[in-house]
C-alpha positions as CSV (number, residue, x, y, z in Angstrom):
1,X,-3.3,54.4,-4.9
2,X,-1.5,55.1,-8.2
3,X,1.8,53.0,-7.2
4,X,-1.0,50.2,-6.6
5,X,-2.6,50.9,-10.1
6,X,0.9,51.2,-11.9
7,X,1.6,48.4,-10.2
8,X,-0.9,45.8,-11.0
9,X,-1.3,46.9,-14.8
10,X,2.3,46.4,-15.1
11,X,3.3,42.9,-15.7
12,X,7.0,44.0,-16.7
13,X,7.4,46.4,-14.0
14,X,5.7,43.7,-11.4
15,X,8.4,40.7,-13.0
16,X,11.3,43.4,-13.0
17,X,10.7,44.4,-9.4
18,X,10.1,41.0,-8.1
19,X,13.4,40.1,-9.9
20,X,15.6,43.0,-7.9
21,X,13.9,41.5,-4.8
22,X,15.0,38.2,-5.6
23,X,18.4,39.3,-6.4
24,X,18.4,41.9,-2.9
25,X,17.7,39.1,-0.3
26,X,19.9,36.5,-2.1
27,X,22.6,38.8,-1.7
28,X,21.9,39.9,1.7
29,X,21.7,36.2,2.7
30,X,24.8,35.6,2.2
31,X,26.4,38.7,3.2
32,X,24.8,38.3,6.8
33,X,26.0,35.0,6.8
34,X,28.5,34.9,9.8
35,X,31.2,32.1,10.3
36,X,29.0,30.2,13.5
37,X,26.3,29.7,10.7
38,X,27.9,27.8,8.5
39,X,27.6,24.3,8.1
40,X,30.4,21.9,8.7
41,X,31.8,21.7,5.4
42,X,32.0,24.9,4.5
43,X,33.5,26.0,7.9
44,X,36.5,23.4,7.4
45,X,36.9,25.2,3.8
46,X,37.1,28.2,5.3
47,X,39.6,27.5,8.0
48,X,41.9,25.8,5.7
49,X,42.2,28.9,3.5
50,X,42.4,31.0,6.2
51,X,45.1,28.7,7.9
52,X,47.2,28.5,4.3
53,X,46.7,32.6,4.4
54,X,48.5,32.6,7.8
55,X,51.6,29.9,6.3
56,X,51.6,31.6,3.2
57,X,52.5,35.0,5.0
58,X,54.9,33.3,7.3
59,X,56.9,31.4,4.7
60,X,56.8,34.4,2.3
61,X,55.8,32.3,-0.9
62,X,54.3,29.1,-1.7
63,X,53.5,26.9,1.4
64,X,55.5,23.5,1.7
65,X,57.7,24.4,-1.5
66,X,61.0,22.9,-1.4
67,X,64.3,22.8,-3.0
68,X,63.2,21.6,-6.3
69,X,60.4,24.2,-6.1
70,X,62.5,26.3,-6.2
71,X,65.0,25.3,-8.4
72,X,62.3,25.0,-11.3
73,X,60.9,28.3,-10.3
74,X,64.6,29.7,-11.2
75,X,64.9,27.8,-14.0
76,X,61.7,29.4,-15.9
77,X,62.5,32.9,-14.6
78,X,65.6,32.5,-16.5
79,X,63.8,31.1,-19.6
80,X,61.6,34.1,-19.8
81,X,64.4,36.6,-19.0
82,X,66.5,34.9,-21.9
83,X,62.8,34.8,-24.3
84,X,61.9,38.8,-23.6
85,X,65.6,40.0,-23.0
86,X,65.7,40.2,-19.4
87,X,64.6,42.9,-16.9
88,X,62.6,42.4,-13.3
89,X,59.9,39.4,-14.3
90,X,58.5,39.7,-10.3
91,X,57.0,43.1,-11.0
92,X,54.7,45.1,-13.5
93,X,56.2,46.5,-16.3
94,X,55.3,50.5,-16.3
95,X,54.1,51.8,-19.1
96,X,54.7,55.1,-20.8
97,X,52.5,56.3,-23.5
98,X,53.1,59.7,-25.0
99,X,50.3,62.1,-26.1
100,X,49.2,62.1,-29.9
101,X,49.9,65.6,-31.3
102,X,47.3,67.0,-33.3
103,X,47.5,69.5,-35.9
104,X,44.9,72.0,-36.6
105,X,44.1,73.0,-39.7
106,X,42.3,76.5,-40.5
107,X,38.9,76.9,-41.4
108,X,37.7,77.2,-45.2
């Protein structure tokens, strides 16, 4: 009886809860959305991404790249090695921050 009081006298609270409802079975619709559901279209788009996944994996880089692919890929990694003075380019640099030190000073 009070959640039904609250409720009605509360436009905000009425637009903010029909808002997280909207929002809830939006997102539910498309997270029950199985792959037989789709519609043509989108099925073909998901095929061919999961097809260039399966190439990708198998070819260990870029799918379909050839010799001058590669050749320009080798190119700019030497560009960038001879711009930031060298090092691995393929991985993340790590970072090593040292702690501030802080000095105390007595109490007045």
């Amino acid at each position: 009886m009070i959640a039904k009081r609250l409720f009605v006298s509360s436009t905000p609270l009425r637009a903010t809860l029909a808002l997280q409802l909207r929002r809830n079975l939006g997102l539910s619709a498309v997270a029950f959305n199985t792959a037989r559901q789709l519609d043509p279209i989108q099925k073909l788009f998901v095929d061919k991404i999961h097809e260039y996944n399966t190439k990708s994996k198998a070819a260990g880089g870029p799918v379909d790249a050839g010799a001058e692919f590669q050749r320009n890929l080798a190119d700019e990694m030497t560009k960038l090695q001879r711009l930031f003075g060298g090092g691995d380019l393929t991985k993340f640099p790590e970072l090593t921050f040292k702690e501030p030190e802080f000095e105390e000073e007595p109490k007045k």
